[in-house]
N, C-alpha and C positions, 0 to 999 in steps of 0.2 A: 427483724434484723437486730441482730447483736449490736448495744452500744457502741463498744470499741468496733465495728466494721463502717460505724458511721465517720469515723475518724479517719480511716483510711484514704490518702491521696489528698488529703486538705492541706498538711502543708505543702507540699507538694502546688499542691494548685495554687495556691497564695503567694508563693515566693514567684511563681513563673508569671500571675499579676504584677506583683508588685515591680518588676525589675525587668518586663513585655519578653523575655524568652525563656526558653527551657534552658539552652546554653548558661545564661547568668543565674537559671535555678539549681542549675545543677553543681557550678561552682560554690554558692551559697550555701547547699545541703551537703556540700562533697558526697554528690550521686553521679552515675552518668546519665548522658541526655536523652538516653535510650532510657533510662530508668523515670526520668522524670513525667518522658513523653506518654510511656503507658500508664504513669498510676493516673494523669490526668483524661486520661482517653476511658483507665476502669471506670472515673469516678463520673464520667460523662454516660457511660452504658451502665454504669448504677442506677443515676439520676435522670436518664431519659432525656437530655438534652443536650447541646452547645454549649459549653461556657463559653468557646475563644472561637473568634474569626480570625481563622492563621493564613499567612502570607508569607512570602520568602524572608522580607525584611523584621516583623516584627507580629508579638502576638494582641489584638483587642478584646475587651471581653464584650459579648451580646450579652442582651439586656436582662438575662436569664442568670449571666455570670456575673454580671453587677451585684443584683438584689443576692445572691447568695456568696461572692465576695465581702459582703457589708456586712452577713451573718458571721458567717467564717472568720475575718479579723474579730469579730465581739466574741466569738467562742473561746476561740486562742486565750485573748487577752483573758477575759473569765478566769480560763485554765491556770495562765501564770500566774494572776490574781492569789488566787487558790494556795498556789505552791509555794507564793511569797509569805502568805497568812502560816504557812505551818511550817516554813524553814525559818521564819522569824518570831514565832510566838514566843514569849517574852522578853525579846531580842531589844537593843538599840530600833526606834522606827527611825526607816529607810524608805527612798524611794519616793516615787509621784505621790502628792496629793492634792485633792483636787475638789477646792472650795468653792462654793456660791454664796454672796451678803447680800443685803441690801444696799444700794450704792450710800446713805448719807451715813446711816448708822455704820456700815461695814466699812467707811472710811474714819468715821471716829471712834467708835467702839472696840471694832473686830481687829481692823488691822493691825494696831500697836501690840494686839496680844499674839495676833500670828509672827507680826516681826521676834517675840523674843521667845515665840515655841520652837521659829526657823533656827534663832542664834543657841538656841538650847542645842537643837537636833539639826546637826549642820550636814548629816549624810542624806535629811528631805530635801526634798525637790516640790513647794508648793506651788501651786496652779490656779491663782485665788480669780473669778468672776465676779464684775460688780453689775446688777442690775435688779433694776425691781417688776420684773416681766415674771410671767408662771413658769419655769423652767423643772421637768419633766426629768429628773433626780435620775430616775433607774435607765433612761433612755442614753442622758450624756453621761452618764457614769460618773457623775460627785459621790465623791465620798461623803463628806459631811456638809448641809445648809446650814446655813439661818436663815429665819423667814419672820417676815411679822405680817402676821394676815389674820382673818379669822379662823380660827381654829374649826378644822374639816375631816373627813373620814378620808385618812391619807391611802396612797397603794397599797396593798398586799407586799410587804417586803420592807416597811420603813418602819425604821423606827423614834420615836418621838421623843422630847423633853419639854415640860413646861418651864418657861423661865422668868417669868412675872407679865404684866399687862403695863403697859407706857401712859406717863400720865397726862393728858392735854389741857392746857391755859391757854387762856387769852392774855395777851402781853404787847407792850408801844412800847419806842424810846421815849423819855424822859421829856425831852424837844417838844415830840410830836403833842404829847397829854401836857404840855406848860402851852401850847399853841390853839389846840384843839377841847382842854377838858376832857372828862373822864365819863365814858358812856355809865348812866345808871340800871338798865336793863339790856336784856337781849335786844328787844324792840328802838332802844331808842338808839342801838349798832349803824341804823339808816345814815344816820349823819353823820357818820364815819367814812374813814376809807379803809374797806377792807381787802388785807392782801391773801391771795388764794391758790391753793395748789390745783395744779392744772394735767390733767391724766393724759394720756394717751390719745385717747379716743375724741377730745375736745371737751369733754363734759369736766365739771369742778367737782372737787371734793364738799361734802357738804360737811355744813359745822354744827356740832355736837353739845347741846347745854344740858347739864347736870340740871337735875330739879327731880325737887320729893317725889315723882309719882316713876321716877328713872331717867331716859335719856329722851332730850327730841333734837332731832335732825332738821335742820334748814339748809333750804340752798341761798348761799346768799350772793347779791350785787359785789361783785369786785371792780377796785380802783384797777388793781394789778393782777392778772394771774399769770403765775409762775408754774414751769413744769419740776421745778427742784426746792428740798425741803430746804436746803442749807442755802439757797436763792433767797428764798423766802426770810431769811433770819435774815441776812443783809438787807434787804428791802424795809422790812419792819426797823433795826439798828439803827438807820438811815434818816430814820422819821416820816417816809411814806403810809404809813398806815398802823392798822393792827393787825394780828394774825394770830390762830387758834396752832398751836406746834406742842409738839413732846417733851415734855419736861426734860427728860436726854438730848436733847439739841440743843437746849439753852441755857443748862443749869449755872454755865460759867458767866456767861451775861447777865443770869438775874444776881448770883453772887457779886458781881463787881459790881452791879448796877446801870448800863449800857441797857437793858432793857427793864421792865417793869411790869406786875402785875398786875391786868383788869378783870373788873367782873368775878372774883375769887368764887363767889356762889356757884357760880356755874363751868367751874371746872368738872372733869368730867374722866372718865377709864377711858382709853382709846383702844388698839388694837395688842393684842397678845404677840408675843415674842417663844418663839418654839427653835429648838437644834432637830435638824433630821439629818436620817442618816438612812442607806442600804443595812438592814440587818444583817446580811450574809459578808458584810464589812468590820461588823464592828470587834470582831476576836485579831483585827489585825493591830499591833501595836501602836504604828502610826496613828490609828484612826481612835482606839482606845484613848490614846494620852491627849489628843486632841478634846475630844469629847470631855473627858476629865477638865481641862483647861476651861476652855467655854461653857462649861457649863458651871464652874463655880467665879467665873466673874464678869461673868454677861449677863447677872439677875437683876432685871430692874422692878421697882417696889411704886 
């Protein structure tokens, strides 16, 4: 079958989903209802099946015209996608855009740079997600991530930037180490209280010492665990304990002095910081200037 015959009768069918009759489709396409009834009926003896359970009052779709409802809108969209990339190529960006961050860093890092890409480019429309879950780029249709994770053999279709590696310490308030003293090894951390990031799943982030032969990983006893990293820096601030965090979360605390650094030997590389993107996105303007933005001041060293 021809391409373009696969297209035949879809919007059609999608607008008579969308709005439960052919009456309201047909006002919608300015067709008539007679037009609208048979493309949906060809595209059903195309397809071999039901899309709609029709009744006097109103149209439903079977479970048949769901799952191909679901495709059908992501086609579409694709298609306008498409046609917005090449009626705007080196145009003003315009239009939805639709970001994912990491929730602490994409609240102190990303967003003050997306608020002044918005006041730059005030015909976008951004759609910023904050969360630190795997979210599935080519599925929800983000345009452009950040992600900080270990760097992985990403989809077929993405594409990648590296943007430096985040640097983790060990650090207390001031309070806490005039109270408690200053641990002199990893080992002697026992008689401390350690505050700890807390996942998802119940299990703890393990902490990370620098040392000549590379890195080793402990799981350690916490006073407190926390499921939030910016939790965590109030908690340590506080003089609860100590905690192992990214030097970007706290560089303004160790500047003023509010917190403090221990253990300096055994700081340590933490995890990698990456832009991704849909390749088949990135010739769109929006998405270009974006990319350009974040990617020259989101480099951490």
């Amino acid at each position: 079958m021809l391409p373009s015959e696969r297209l035949k009768g879809i919007e059609a069918f999608v607008a008579a989903a969308d709005l439960g009759s052919f009456t309201a489709a047909a006002n919608r396409l300015n067709l008539t209802i007679s037009a609208i009834s048979k493309s949906v009926a060809r595209l059903e003896t195309r397809l071999g099946c039901r899309l709609f359970e029709r009744t006097t009052r109103k149209l439903t779709l079977t479970d048949a015209g769901s799952a191909f409802y679901a495709t059908c809108v992501r086609v579409l969209a694709e298609l306008a996608d498409a046609e917005a990339v090449l009626a705007a190529h080196g145009s003003e960006p315009v239009g939805r855009l639709k970001i994912d961050v990491p929730v602490a860093f994409g609240r102190m890092r990303v967003m003050p740079l997306l608020l002044r890409f918005a006041e730059r480019h005030p015909a976008l429309r951004p759609e910023v997600g904050f969360t630190d879950r795997f979210v599935d780029i080519l599925e929800e249709r983000i345009d452009v991530a950040v992600r900080i994770g270990a760097s992985q053999a990403w989809a077929d279709g993405l594409g990648q930037r590296y943007l430096g590696t985040e640097r983790l310490i060990f650090c207390a308030a001031p309070a806490y180490i005039e109270r408690r003293g200053i641990p002199r090894d990893p080992d002697d951390l026992a008689r401390f209280d350690c505050i700890l990031y807390g996942r998802s799943d119940g299990s703890t982030a393990a902490w990370r010492f620098g040392e000549a032969g590379g890195v080793e990983h402990r799981t350690m006893s916490g006073r407190i665990i926390l499921g939030s990293a910016e939790a965590q820096v109030e908690a340590v601030k506080a003089g609860f304990g100590i905690a192992q965090l990214a030097t970007w979360l706290i560089n303004e605390d160790l500047d003023r002095g509010t917190l403090v650094e221990v253990l300096p030997d055994c700081a340590t590389d933490g995890l990698p910081l990456h832009l991704i993107w849909p390749k088949s996105r990135q010739l769109s303007p929006k998405v270009d200037a974006l990319l350009e933005l974040l990617g020259s001041e989101l480099r951490i060293d």
